[in-house]
C-alpha positions as CSV (number, residue, x, y, z in Angstrom):
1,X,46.8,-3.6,-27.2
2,X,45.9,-6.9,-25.3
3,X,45.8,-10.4,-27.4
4,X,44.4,-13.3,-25.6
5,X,44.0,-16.9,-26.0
6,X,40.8,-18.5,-24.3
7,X,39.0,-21.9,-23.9
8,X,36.1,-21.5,-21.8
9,X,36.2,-17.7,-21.0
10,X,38.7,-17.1,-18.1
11,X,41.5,-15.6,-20.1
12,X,39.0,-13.6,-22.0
13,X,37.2,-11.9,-19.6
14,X,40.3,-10.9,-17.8
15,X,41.5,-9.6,-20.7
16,X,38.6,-7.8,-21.7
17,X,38.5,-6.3,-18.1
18,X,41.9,-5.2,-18.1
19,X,41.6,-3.6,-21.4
20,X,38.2,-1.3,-20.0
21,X,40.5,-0.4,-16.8
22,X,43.7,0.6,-18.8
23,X,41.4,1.9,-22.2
24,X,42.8,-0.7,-24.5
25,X,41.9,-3.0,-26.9
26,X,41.5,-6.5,-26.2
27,X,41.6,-9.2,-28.9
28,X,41.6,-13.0,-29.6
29,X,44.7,-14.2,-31.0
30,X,42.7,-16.9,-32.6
31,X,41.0,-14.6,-34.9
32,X,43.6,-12.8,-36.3
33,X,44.3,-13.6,-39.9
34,X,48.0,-12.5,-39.7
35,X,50.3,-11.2,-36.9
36,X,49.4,-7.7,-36.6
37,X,52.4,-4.9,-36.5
38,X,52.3,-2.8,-33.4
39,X,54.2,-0.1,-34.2
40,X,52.9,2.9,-31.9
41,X,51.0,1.2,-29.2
42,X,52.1,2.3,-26.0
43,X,51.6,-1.6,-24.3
44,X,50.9,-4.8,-25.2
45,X,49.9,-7.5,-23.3
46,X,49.6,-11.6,-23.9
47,X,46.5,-12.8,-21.6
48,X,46.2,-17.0,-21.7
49,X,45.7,-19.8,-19.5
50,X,48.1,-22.1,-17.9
51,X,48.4,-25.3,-19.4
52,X,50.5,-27.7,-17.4
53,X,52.6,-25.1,-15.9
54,X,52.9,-23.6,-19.7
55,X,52.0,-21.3,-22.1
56,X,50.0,-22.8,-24.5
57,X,51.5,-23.5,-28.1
58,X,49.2,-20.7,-30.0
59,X,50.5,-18.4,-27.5
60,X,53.9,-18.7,-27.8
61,X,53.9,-19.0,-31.8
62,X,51.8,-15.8,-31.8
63,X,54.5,-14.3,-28.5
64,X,57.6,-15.4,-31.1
65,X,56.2,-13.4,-33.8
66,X,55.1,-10.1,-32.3
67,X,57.2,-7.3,-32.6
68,X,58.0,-5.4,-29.0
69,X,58.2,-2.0,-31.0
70,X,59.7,-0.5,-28.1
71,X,56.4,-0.9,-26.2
72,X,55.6,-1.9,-22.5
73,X,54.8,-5.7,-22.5
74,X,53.4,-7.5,-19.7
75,X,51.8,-10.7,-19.8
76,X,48.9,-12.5,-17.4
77,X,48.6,-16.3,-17.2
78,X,45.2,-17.8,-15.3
79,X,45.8,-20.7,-13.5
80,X,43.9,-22.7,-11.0
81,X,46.7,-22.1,-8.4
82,X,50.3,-22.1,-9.9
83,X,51.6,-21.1,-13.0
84,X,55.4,-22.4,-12.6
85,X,57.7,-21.3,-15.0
86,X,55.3,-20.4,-17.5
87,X,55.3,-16.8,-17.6
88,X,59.6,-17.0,-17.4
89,X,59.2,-19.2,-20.7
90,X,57.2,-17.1,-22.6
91,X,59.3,-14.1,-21.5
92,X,62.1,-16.0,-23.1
93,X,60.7,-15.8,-26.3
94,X,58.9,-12.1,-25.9
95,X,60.8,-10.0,-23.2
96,X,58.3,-8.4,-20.9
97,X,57.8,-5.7,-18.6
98,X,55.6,-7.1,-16.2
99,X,54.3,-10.5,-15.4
100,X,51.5,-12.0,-13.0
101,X,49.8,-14.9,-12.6
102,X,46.1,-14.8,-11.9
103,X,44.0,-17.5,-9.6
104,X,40.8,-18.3,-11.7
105,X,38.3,-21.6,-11.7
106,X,39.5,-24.3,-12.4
107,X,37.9,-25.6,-15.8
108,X,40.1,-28.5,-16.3
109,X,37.0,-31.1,-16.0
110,X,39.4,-34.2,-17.4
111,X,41.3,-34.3,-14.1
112,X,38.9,-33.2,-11.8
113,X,35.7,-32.1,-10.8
114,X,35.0,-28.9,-10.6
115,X,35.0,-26.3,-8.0
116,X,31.3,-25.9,-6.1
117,X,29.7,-22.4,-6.7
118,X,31.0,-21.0,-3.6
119,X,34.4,-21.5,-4.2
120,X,34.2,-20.0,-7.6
121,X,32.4,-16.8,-7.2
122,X,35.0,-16.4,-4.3
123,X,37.8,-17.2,-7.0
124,X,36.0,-14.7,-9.3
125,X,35.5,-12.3,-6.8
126,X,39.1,-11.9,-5.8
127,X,39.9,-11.9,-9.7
128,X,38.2,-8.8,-10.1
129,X,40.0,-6.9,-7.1
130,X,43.5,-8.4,-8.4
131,X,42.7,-7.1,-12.0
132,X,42.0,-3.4,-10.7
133,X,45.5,-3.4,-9.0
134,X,47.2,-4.7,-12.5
135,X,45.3,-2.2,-14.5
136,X,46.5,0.7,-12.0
137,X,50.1,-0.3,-12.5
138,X,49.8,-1.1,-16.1
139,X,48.8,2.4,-16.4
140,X,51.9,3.7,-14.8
141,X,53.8,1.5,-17.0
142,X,55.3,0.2,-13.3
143,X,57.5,-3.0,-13.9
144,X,55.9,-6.0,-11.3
145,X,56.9,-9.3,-11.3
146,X,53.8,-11.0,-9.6
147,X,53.3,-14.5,-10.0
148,X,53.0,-17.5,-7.9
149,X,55.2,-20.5,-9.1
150,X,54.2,-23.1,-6.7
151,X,56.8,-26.2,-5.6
152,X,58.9,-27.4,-7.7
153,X,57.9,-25.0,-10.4
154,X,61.1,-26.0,-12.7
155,X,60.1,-29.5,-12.6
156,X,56.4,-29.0,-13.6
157,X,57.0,-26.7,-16.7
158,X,59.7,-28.7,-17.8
159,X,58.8,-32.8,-17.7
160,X,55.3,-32.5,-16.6
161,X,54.5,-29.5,-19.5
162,X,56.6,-31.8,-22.3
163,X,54.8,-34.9,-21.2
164,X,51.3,-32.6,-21.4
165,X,52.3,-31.0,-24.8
166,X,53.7,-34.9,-26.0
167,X,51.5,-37.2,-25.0
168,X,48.1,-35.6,-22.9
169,X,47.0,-33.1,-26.1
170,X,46.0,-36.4,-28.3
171,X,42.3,-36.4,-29.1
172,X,41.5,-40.2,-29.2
173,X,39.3,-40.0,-25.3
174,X,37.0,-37.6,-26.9
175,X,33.7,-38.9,-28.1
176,X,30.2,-37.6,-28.8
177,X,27.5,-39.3,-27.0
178,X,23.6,-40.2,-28.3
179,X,22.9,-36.5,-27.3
180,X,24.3,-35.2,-29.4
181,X,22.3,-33.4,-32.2
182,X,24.3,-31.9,-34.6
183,X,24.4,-28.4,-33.7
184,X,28.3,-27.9,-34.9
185,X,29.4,-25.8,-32.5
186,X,31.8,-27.7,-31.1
187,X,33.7,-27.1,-35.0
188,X,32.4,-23.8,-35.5
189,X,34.6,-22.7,-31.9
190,X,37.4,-25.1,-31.9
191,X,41.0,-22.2,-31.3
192,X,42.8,-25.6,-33.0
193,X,40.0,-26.2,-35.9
194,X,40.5,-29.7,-35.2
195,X,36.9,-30.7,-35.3
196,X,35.1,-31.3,-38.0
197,X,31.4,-33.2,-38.8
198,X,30.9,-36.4,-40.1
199,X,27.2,-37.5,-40.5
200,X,25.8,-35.2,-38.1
201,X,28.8,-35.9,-35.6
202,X,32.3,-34.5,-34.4
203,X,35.5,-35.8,-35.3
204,X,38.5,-35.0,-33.6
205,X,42.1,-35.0,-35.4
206,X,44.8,-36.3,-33.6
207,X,45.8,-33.3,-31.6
208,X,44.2,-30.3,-29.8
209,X,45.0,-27.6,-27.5
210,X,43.2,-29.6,-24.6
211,X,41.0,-26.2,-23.8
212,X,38.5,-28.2,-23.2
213,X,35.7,-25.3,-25.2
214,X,33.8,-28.3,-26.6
215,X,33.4,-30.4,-23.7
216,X,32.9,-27.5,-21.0
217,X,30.5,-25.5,-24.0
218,X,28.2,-28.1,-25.3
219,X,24.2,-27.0,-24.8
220,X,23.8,-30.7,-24.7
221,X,26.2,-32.2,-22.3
222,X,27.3,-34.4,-25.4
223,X,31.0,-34.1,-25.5
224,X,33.2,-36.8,-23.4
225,X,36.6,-37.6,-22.5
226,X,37.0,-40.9,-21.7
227,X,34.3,-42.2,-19.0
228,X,35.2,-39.5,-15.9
229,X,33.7,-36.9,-17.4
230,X,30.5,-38.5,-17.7
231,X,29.5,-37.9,-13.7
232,X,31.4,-34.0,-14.1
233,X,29.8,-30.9,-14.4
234,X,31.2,-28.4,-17.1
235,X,32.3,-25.2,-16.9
236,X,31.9,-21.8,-18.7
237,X,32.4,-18.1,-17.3
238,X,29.4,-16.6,-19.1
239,X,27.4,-19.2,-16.1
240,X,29.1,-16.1,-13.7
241,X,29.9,-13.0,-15.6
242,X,29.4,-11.3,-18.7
243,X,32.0,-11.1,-20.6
């Protein structure tokens, strides 16, 4: 069995991919109603973005609470280039097998802009040939500890990934512009179900995941944080791959 955590689709379609090549099941922690038991599966995997050289908090309550079973666990965080210490840290909490750390787009529009089109279809490209060598070693149950940390990766997961989970997940820079019509989806999809409508419009509470699914997914463009994003473009994997 694979559970995965996704904002705008790279987790989840390398999830879903992984589970076709190895003939499991992949499925979205989000929508679980309870922790499931996983007595007799042969694997289990934990697929999720990197958040600030981290695992993101719904990932590691969900990792805390699954029962190994005596299973072979591995564990895949995307990242935009480095994953730090992430995949040690959630290992702490869920001992696994296996670990790697896969190079995806980057989607994190607050910081940045994003990637041109060449540089993500390459990114996407060289996703797909990385998730056929996991798959072939997840079905040999072969122990591989591939994952690229970066610089000063104990730095970044520690203070940089408290200060993120502290202070950057607050909600207060987002905002709904004049395009907005109403459409709800940005509540409907929340992971955090902190959204909610008030007269036709969203309202944050204080704190999110910062996946970033309603700014990168709304058909209008509508969704802000803070005045940068206003000049980005937004990202969403089903733009490059069906998922």
């Amino acid at each position: 069995m694979i559970y995965y955590f996704s904002g705008t689709g790279n987790s989840r379609w390398a999830a879903r991919k992984l589970a076709v090549l190895t003939g499991d099941e992949a499925r979205d922690i989000i929508g679980l109603d309870a922790v499931p038991t996983c007595q007799g599966e042969a694997r289990i995997g934990l697929v999720f973005p990197i958040y600030a050289w981290g695992a993101p908090e719904p990932v590691l309550d969900f990792a805390r609470q699954l029962d190994k079973a005596g299973a072979f666990t591995f564990a895949v965080g995307t990242c935009g280039s480095e994953a730090g210490h992430a995949l040690k840290k959630l290992a702490a909490v869920f001992p696994l097998d296996s670990c790697y750390s896969l190079v995806m787009p980057n989607n994190y529009v607050i910081g940045s802009e994003l990637e041109d089109e060449a540089t993500v279809c390459a990114k996407l490209d060289a996703a797909e040939t990385e998730l056929a060598a996991i798959a072939a070693e997840l079905r040999e149950n072969k122990p591989v500890s591939r994952v690229h940390e970066g610089a000063l990766a104990g730095l970044k997961s520690g203070l940089a990934n408290f200060g993120f989970n502290r202070f950057a997940r607050s909600t207060k820079s987002f905002y709904a512009t004049d395009a907005c019509n109403g459409c709800g989806l940005c509540a409907q999809n929340c992971p955090a179900h902190t959204i909610t409508l008030t007269n036709g419009k969203p309202v944050w509470a204080a704190q999110c995941y910062q996946c970033l699914r309603c700014l990168n997914e709304c058909p209008q463009t509508a969704i802000q944080y803070g005045k940068a994003t206003e000049t980005r473009g937004r990202y969403s994997l089903r733009r490059y791959r069906a998922d």
